[in-house]
C-alpha positions as CSV (number, residue, x, y, z in Angstrom):
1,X,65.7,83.5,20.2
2,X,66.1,81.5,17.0
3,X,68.3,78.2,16.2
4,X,70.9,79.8,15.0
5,X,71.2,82.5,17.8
6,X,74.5,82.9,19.8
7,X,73.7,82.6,23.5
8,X,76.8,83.4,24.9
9,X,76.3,87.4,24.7
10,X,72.8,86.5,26.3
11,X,72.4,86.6,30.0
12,X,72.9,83.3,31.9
13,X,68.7,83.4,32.8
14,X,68.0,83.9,29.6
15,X,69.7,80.6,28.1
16,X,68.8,78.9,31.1
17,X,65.0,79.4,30.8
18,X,65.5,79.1,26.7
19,X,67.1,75.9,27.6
20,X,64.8,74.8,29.5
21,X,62.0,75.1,26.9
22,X,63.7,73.3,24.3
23,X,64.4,70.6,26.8
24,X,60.5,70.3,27.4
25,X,60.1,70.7,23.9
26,X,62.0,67.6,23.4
27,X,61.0,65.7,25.8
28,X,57.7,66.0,24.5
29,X,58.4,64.6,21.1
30,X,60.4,62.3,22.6
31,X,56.9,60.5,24.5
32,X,54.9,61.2,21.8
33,X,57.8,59.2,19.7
34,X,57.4,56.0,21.7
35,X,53.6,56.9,21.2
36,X,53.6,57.1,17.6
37,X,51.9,54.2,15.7
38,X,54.7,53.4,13.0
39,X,58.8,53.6,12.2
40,X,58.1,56.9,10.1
41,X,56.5,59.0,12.4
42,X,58.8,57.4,14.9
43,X,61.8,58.3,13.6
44,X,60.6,61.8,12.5
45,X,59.2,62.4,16.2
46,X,62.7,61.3,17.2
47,X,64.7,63.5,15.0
48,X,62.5,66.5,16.2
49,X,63.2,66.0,19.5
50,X,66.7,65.3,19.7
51,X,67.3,68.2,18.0
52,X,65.5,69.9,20.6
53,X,67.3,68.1,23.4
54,X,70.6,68.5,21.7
55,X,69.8,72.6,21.6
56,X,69.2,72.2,25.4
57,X,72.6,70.2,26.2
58,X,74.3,73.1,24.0
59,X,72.5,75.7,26.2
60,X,72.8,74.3,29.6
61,X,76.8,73.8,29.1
62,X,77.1,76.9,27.9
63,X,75.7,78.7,31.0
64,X,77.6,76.1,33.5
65,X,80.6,77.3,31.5
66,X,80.5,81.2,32.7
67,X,81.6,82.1,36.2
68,X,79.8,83.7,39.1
69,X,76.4,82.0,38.6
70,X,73.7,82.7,41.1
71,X,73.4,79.0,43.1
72,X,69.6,79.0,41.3
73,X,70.9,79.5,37.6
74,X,73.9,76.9,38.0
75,X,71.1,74.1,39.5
76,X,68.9,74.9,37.0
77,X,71.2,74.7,34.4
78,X,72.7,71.5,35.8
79,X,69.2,69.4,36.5
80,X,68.3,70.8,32.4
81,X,71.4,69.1,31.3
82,X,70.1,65.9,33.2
83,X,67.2,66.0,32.0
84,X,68.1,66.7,28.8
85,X,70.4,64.2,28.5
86,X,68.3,61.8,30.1
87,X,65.5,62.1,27.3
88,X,68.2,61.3,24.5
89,X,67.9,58.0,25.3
90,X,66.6,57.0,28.5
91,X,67.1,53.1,28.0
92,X,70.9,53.0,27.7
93,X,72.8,52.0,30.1
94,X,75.7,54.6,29.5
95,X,73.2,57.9,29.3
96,X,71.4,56.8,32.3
97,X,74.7,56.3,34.7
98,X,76.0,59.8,32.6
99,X,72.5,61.4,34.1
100,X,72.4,59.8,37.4
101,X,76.0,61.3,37.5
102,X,74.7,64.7,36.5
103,X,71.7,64.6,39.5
104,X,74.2,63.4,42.3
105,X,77.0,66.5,41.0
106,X,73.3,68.9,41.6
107,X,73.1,67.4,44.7
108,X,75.9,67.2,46.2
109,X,77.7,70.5,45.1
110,X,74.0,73.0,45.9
111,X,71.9,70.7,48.4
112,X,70.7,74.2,49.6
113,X,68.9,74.5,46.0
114,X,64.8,73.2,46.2
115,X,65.5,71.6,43.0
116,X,68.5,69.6,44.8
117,X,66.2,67.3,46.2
118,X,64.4,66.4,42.9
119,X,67.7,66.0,41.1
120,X,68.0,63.1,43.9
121,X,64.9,61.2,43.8
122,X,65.5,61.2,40.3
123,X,68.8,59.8,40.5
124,X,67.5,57.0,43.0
125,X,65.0,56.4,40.7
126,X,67.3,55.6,37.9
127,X,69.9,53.8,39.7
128,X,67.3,51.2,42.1
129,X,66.4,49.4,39.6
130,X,70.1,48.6,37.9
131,X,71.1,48.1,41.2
132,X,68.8,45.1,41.7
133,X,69.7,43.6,38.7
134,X,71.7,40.5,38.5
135,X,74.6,40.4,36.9
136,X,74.8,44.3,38.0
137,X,75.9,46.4,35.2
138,X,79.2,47.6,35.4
139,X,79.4,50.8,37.1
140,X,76.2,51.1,38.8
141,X,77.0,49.8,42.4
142,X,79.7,52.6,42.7
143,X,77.0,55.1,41.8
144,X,74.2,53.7,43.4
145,X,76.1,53.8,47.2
146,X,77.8,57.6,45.9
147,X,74.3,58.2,45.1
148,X,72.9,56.7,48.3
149,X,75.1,58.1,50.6
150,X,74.5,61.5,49.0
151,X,71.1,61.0,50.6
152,X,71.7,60.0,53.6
153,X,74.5,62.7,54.3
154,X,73.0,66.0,52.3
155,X,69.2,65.2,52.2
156,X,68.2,63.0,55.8
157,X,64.4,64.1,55.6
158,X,63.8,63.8,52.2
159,X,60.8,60.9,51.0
160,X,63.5,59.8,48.7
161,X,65.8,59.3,51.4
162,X,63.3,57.4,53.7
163,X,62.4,55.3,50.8
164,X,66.1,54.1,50.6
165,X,67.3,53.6,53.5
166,X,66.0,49.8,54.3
167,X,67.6,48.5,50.9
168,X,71.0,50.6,51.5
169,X,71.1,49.1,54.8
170,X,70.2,45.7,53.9
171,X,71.6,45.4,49.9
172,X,74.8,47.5,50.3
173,X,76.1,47.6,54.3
174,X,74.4,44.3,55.5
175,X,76.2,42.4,52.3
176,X,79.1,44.2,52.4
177,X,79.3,43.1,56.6
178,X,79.5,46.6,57.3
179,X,77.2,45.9,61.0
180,X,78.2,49.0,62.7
181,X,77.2,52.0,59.7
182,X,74.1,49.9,59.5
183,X,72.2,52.1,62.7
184,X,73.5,54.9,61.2
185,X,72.4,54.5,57.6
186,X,68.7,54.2,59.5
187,X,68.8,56.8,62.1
């Protein structure tokens, strides 16, 4: 399968897994861009792999766009997109809320899916640290608690869920004087 091939006449595992190397691909040259020792190879390691990540967003909406999925195809087409959106730019504000969004969608919509729980601690992972900020960016404490309660709802045993559920508790219920979901946020 080339650039320029049509993947819609393809079979959704196909793209998928074709996405999913391009995303890697990407990805790759994306670290090895913040690596690189000056602008030129910089921006040319850049340019390589957003290319490659742009192929992959392409690739993974074009399966989530087709009906009757298998539950494993439509995750892994939804935590590619993540992913690949994530790499684009994984220091704006915007893309990182966009792919925090895309993980909690995974989660919530196919918790049954292995890569469900991933898509989750990778949210969490993202969102934490906004949320501690101060000022708070605009938008993350609505996706942060979505995102947390996600957890706690969908994913009780998780590591990613015991690792939140002391600063949900405290940062989000105990300031918002919500006393009584506190046990339950813990339990």
């Amino acid at each position: 399968i080339t650039d320029d091939t049509k993947v819609d006449a393809l079979p959704p595992m196909v793209v998928m897994a074709v996405g999913q190397l391009s995303r890697s691909n990407g990805q790759n040259f994306m670290l090895d861009a913040e690596g690189a020792a000056t602008g030129d190879d910089q921006n040319k390691l850049r340019e390589q792999g957003l290319k490659k990540l742009n192929r992959a967003i392409a690739m993974s909406q074009s399966v989530l766009k087709r009906g009757n999925l298998l539950p494993a195809v439509r995750a892994g087409a939804m935590f590619n997109l993540a992913l690949s959106t994530y790499f684009r730019d994984k220091t704006d504000l915007k893309n990182q809320l966009d792919t925090a969004k895309l993980l909690v969608d995974l989660g919530e919509q196919l918790p049954e899916q292995p890569i469900s729980e991933e898509a989750m601690g990778g949210a969490i992972t993202i969102l934490r640290p906004l949320h501690g900020q101060t000022p708070r960016p605009e938008g993350v404490g609505e996706m942060y608690e979505r995102t947390a309660l996600v957890l706690l709802n969908k994913f009780p045993t998780s590591s990613a869920t015991d690792n939140e559920r002391l600063y949900y508790g405290f940062q989000v219920l105990q300031s918002a004087r919500k006393y009584s979901e506190i046990g339950r946020a813990h339990v």
